[in-house]
C-alpha positions in Angstrom: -2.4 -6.4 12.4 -5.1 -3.9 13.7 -2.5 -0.9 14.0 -0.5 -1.1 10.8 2.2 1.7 9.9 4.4 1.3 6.7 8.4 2.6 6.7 10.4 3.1 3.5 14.0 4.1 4.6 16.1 4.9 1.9 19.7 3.8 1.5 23.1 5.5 0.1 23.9 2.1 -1.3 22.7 0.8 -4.8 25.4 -1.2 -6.2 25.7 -3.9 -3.3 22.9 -6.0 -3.3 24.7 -7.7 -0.3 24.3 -5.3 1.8 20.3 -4.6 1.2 19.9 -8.0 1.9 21.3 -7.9 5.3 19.5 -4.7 5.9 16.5 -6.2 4.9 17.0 -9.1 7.2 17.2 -6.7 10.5 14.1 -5.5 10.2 12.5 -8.8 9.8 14.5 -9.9 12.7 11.8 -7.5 14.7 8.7 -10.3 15.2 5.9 -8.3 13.4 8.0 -6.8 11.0 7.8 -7.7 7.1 9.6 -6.3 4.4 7.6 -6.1 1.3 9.9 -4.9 -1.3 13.4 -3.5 -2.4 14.6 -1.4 -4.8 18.2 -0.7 -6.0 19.4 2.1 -8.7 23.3 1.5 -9.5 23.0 4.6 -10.9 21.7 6.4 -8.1 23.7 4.5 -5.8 20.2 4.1 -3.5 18.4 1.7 -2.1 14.7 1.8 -0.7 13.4 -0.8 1.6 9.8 -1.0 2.2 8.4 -2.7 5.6 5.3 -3.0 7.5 5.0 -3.1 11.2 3.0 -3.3 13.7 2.6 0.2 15.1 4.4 -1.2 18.2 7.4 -2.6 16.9 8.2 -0.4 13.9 10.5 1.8 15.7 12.3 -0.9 16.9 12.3 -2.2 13.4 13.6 0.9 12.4 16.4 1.9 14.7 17.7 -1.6 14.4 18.2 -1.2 10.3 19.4 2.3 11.2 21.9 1.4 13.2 23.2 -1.2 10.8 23.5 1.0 8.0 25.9 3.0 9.8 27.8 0.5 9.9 27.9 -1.1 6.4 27.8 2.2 4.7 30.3 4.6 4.6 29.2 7.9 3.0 33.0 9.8 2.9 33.0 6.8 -0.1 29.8 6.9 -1.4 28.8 8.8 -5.4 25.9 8.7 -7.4 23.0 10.8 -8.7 21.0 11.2 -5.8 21.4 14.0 -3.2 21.7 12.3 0.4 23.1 13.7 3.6 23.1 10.1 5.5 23.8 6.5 5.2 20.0 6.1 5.9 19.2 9.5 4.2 15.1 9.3 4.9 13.3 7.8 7.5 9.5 8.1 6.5 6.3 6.7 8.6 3.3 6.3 6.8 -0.1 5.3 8.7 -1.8 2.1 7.0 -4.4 0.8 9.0 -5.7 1.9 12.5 -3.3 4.3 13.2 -3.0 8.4 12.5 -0.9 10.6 11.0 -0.6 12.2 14.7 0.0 8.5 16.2 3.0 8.4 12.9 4.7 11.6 14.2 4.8 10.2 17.1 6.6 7.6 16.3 8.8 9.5 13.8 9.8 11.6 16.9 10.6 8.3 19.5 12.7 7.0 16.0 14.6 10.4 15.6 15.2 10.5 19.9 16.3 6.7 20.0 18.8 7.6 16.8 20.3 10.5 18.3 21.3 9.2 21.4 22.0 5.8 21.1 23.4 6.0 17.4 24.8 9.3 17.6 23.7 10.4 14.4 22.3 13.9 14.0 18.5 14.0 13.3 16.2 16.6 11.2 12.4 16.0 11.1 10.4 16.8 8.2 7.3 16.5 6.2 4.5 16.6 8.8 6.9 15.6 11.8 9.0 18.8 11.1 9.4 21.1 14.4 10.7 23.7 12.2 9.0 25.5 9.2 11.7 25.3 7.0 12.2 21.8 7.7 8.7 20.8 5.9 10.1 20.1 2.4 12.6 17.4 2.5 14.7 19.5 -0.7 15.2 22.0 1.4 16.5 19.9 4.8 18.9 18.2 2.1 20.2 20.6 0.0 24.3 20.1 -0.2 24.2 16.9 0.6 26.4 15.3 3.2 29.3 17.0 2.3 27.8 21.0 3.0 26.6 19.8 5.7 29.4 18.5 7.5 30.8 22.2 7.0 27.6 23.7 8.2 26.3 21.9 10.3 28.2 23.3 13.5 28.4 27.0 12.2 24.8 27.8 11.1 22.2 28.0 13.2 19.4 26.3 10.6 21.7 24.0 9.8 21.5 22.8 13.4 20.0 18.8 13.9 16.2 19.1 15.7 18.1 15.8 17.9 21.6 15.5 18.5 24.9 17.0 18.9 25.3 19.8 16.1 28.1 17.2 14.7 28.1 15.3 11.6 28.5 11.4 12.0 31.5 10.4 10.4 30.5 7.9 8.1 26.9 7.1 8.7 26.3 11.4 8.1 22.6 12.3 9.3 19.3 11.2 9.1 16.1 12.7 8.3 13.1 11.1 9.8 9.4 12.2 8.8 5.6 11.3 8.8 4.0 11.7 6.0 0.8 9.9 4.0 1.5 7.8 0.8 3.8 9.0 -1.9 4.6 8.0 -4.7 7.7 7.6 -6.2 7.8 7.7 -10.2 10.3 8.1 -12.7 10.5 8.8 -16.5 12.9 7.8 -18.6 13.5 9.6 -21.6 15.4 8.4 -24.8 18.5 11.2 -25.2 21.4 11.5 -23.2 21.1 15.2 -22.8 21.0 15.6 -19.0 20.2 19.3 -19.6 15.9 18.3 -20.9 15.8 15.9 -18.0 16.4 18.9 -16.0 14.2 21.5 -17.7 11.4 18.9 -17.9 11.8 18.4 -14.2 11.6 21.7 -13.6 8.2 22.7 -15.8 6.6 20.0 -14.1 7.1 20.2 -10.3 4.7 22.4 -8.1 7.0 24.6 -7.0 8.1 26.5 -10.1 4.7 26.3 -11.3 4.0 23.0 -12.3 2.1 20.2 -10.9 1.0 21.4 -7.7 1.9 17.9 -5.8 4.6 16.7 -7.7 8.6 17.1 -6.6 10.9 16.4 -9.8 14.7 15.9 -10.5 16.5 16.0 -13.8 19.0 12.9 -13.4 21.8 10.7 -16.1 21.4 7.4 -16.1 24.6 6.4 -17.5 24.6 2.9 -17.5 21.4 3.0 -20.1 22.7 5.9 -22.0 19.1 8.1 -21.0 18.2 10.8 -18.9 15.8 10.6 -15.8 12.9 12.7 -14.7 12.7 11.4 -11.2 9.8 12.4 -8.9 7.8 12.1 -6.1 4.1 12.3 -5.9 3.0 13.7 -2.8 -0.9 13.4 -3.4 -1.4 11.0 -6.0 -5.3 12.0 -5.2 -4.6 15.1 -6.4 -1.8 15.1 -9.3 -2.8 12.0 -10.4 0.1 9.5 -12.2 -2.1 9.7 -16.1 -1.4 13.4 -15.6 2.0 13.4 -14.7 3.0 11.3 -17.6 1.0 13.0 -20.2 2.7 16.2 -18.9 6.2 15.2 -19.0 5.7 13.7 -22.6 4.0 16.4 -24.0 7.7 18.2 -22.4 9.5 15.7 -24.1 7.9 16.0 -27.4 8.7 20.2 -27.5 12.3 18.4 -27.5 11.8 15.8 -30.3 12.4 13.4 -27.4 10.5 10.2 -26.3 9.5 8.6 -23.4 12.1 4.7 -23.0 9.9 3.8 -20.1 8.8 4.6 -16.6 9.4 2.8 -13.4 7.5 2.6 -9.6 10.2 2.8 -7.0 9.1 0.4 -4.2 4.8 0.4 -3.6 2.1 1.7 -4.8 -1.3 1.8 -3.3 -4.4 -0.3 -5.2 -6.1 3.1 -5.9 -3.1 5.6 -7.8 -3.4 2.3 -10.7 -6.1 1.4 -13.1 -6.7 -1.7 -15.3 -4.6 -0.1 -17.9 -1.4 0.9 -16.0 0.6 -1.2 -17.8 -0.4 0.1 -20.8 -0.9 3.5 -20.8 2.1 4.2 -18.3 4.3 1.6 -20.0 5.7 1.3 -16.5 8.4 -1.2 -17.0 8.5 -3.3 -13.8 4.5 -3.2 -13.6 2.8 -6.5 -12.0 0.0 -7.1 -9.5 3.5 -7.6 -6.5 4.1 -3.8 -7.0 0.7 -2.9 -5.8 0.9 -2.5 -1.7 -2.3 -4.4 -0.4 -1.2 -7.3 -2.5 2.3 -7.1 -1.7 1.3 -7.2 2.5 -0.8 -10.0 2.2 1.8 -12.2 0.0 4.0 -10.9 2.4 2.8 -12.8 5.2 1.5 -15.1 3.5 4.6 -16.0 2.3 5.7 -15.8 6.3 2.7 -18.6 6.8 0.7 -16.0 8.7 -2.8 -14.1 7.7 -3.0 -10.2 7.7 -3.3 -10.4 11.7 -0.1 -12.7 12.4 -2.2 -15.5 14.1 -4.1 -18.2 12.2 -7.4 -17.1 11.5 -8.9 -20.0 11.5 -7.2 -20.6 15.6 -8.6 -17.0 16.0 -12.3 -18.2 14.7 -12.3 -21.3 17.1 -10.4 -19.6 20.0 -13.7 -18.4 21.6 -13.5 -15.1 21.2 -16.7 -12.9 19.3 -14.7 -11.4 16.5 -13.8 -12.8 14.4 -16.8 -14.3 13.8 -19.6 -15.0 10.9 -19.1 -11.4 8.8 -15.2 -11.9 8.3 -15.1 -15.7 8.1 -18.0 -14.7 4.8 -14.9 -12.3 3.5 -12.2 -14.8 3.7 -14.6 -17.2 1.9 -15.3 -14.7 -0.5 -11.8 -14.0 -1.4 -11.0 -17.8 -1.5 -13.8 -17.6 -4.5 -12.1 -14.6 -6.2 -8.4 -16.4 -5.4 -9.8 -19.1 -7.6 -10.8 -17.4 -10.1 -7.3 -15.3 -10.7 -6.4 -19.2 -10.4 -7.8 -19.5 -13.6 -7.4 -16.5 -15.1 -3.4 -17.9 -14.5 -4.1 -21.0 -16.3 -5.8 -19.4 -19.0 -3.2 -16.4 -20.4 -0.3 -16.7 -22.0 -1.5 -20.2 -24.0 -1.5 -20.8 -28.0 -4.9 -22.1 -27.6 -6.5 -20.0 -26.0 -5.2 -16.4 -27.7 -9.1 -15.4 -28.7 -10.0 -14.8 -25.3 -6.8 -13.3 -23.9 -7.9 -10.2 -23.6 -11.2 -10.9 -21.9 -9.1 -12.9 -19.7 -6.8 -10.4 -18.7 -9.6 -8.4 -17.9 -11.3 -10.5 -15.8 -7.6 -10.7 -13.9 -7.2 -7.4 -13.5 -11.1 -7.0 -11.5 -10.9 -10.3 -9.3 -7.2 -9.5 -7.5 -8.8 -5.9 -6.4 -11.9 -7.7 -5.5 -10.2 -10.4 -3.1 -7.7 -7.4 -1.7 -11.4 -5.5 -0.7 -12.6 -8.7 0.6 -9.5 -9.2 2.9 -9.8 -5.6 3.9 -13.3 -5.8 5.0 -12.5 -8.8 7.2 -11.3 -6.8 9.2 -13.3 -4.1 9.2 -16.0 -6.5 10.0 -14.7 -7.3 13.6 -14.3 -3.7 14.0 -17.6 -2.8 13.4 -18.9 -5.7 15.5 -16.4 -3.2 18.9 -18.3 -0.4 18.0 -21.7 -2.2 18.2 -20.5 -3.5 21.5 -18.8 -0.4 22.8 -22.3 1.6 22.4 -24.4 -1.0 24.5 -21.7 -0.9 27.2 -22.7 2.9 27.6 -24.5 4.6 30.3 -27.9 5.4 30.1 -28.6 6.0 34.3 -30.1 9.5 32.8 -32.8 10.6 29.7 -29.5 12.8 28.3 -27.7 9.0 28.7 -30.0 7.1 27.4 -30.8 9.4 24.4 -26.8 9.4 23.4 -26.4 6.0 24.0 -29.5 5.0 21.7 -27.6 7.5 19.0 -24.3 5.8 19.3 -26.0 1.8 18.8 -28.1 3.3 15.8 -25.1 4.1 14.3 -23.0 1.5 15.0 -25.4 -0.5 14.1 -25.6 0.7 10.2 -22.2 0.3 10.0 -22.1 -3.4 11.0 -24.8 -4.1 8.7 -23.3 -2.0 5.5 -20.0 -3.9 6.0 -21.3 -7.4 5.7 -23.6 -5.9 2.4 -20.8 -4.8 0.7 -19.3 -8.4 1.0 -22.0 -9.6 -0.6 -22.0 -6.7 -3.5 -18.2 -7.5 -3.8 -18.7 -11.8 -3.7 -21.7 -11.4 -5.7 -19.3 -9.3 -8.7 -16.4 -11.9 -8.0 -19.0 -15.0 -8.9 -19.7 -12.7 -12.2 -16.2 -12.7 -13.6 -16.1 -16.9 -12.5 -19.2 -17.4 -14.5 -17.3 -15.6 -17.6 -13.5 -17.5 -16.8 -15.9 -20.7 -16.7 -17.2 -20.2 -19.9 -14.0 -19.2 -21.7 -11.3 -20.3 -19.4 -9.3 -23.7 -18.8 -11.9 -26.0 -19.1 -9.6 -28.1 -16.7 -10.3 -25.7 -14.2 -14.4 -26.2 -14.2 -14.2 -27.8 -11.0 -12.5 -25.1 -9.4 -14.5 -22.2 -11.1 -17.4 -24.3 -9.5 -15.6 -24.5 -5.9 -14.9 -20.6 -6.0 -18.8 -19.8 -7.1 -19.6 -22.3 -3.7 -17.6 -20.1 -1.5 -19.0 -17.1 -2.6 -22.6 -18.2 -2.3 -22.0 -18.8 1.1 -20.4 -15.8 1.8 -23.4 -14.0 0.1 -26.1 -16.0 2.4 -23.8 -16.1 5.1 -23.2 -11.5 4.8 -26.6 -11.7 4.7 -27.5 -13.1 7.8 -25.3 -10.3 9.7 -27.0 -7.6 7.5 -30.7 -9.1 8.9 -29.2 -9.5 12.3 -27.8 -5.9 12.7 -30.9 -4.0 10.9 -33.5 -6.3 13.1 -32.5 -3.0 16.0 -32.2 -0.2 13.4 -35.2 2.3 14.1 -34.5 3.9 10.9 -36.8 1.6 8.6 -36.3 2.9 5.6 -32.6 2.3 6.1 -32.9 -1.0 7.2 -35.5 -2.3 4.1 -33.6 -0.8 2.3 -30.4 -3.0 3.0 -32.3 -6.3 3.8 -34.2 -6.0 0.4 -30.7 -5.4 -1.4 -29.3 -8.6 0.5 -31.8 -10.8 -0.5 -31.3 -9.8 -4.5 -27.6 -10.6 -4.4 -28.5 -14.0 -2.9 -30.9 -14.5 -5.5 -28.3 -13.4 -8.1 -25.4 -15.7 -6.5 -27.8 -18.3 -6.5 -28.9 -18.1 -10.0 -25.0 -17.7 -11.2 -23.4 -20.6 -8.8 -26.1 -22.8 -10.1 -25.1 -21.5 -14.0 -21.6 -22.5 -12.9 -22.5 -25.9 -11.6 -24.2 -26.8 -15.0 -21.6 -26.2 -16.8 -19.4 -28.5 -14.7 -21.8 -31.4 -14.8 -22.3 -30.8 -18.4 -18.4 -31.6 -19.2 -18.5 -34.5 -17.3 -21.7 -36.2 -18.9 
């Protein structure tokens, strides 16, 4: 999957787990469409479903589990803690991988067209697909809920759909159908049944009354547990990172001798808004390595019995075709070396015997599943690199002006196609480190694989290596090029010296 886009439409449905599951199962129903993860609030009464599509498909994908949820949900009987105006109440798009924000509000627009007319449900675009100022800030597109707007909605002008008849949908409501780039949703449970802190927390904290400047927050009961909720959205997680959005709203909490119960990820997070000590410092509830997005895709299709690009890779290596070729084939070995070593790191926790080292194992865990996520990423990235190389020396150079802009383009191209393959090698080279220390303190019935994965990694480090000589052997900026050939040829060394480390440890259990 080259152009990748990631949906998250939210459901006015939380207490029938029957009906996510049929939702869920439309979407995959659209070949190139995989649902990564659900989440269901009872008290809410709301459901998010998170899929990835190709860029081609997802509005199909879409429109499809759209159109189903008006059927199955019926919001003139539909409660809960959660503002809505819809059956699907949002409709976000969220670039991934080779597309833009501009090709995503694109496709927000083609969803919100197809809805209208062939659903008949009223549409509003917002976030960066809005067509109308006002319409930015999803609050404010919501606010009343399905039943205001019902009475509004043919009366008052701003009220007005951006795509449809200016008539609610009797059951199914509206729908609001946006682009934006990865948010976060995160929410804070505190230990008091007060609704009244949840709210004045909520309302100290979020950007606009003053708080956080990317942060949306809600003050919520979550009667079932007994606590109070400060729900919220984290718009820029770059920005208003989560560590300062939960210090914030305990330091709130404590000015109200409360304290925090636990906090919760609703649906995925990308690898970068979590650190080693999420878990911990969070005490997010429902943490694990599934709830972080890059892993969740590739388990996802995985789990389908497909790579990241749908086809076999190893039919795509042999097909014929230049890419993929040596630099991503070195990636996938690479993360087969790191996959072995979470392998162990598996085999290792969690076990009487081997307590004294559980943290150091952990650890070592919590580096090598980034590691092999990077290395699967830069597969790709590879074969892209290798287009651009190819797309500069298919350029015209019939005059001096040609010629000189041509030679620009390769030279550039060029470094990139040899940085990608040396950063393999830098990220193989750290994955063999962290095998070396799970074979010294891990599963010693595991030696044999810890030995396997520092064999794959070698080779991905001579193998990156070859693509970084063959890509700077053109470069006419020398100091650039020495400068990445002599760095190749001292991670070899140091896999070398490591694998062979490895390997003596393996023959010396067996002597």
């Amino acid at each position: 999957m080259n152009r990748l886009v990631e949906c998250v439409p939210n459901f006015s449905e939380g207490r029938k787990p029957e009906i996510i599951e049929r939702l869920a199962r439309a979407i995959e129903s659209v070949p190139g469409a995989v649902v990564l993860g659900t989440h269901m609030d009872a008290d809410h009464n709301r459901s998010v479903i998170t899929f990835v599509a190709e860029a081609e498909v997802v509005v199909e994908a879409a429109v499809r589990v759209v159109a189903l949820a008006a059927k199955l949900i019926d919001l003139r009987r539909h409660a809960g803690e959660h503002p809505r105006v819809g059956a699907t109440d949002v409709l976000p798009f969220v670039p991934v991988r080779g597309v833009t924000m501009e090709d995503c509000i694109a496709l927000a627009h083609e969803a919100g067209e197809r809805i209208a007319n062939e659903l008949h449900i009223p549409v509003y675009f917002y976030e960066r697909a809005a067509r109308r100022s006002y319409r930015v800030n999803l609050e404010d597109v919501r606010r009343g809920g399905f039943e205001l707007l019902r009475e509004e909605i043919e009366m008052v002008e701003e009220r007005m759909p951006d795509v449809g008849d200016a008539r609610i949908h009797e059951s199914a409501g509206a729908c609001i159908v946006g682009a934006r780039p990865f948010l976060v949703a995160y929410n804070i449970n505190l230990r008091t049944d007060d609704l009244t802190i949840a709210r004045r927390i909520a309302r100290t904290v979020r950007g606009r009354d003053g708080g956080l400047r990317y942060l949306k927050a809600l003050g919520f009961e979550l009667s079932t547990r007994g606590l109070v909720q400060v729900s919220m959205n984290l718009v820029d997680y770059e920005k208003t990172p989560l560590s300062q959005v939960f210090e914030m709203v305990r330091r709130e909490a404590a000015r109200y001798g409360v304290s925090i119960a636990g906090s919760e990820i609703v649906g995925l997070v990308p690898q970068a808004a979590l650190d080693s000590v999420a878990e911990y410092f969070l005490q997010i509830e429902n943490f694990a390595p599934g709830l972080v997005l890059e892993n969740r895709i590739e388990a996802a299709f995985a789990g389908k019995g497909e790579t990241e690009t749908i086809k076999d890779f190893v039919t795509e290596v042999a097909s014929g075709a230049p890419v993929p070729g040596g630099g991503a084939a070195a990636a996938h070995a690479a993360s087969l070396g790191a996959a072995l070593g979470e392998m162990i790191a598996h085999l290792t926790t969690g076990r009487e015997k081997y307590a004294e080292v559980e943290t150091e194992v952990r650890d070592a865990l919590a580096l090598l599943t980034p590691l092999r996520a990077r290395l699967a990423q830069a597969a790709g990235e590879d074969a892209l690199s290798f287009e651009r190389v190819m797309k500069a020396r298919r350029l015209p150079q019939a005059s001096e002006e040609e010629r000189r802009a041509r030679l620009s383009h390769l030279e550039e191209s060029l470094k990139g196609a040899a940085t990608v393959p040396l950063e393999v090698a830098g990220v193989a080279v750290q994955a063999l480190e962290l095998l070396e220390t799970l074979a010294e303190i891990g599963n010693p019935n595991a030696l044999s694989d810890a030995a396997t994965g520092a064999q794959l990694s070698l080779a991905a480090v001579a193998s990156a290596r070859y693509n970084v000589l063959v890509n700077t052997a053109e470069i006419e900026d020398e100091e650039f090029a020495q400068e990445h050939r002599s760095r190749a040829d001292d991670l070899l060394e140091r896999a070398r010296e490591i694998t062979a480390r490895i390997e003596a440890l393996l023959l010396d259990s067996i002597q």
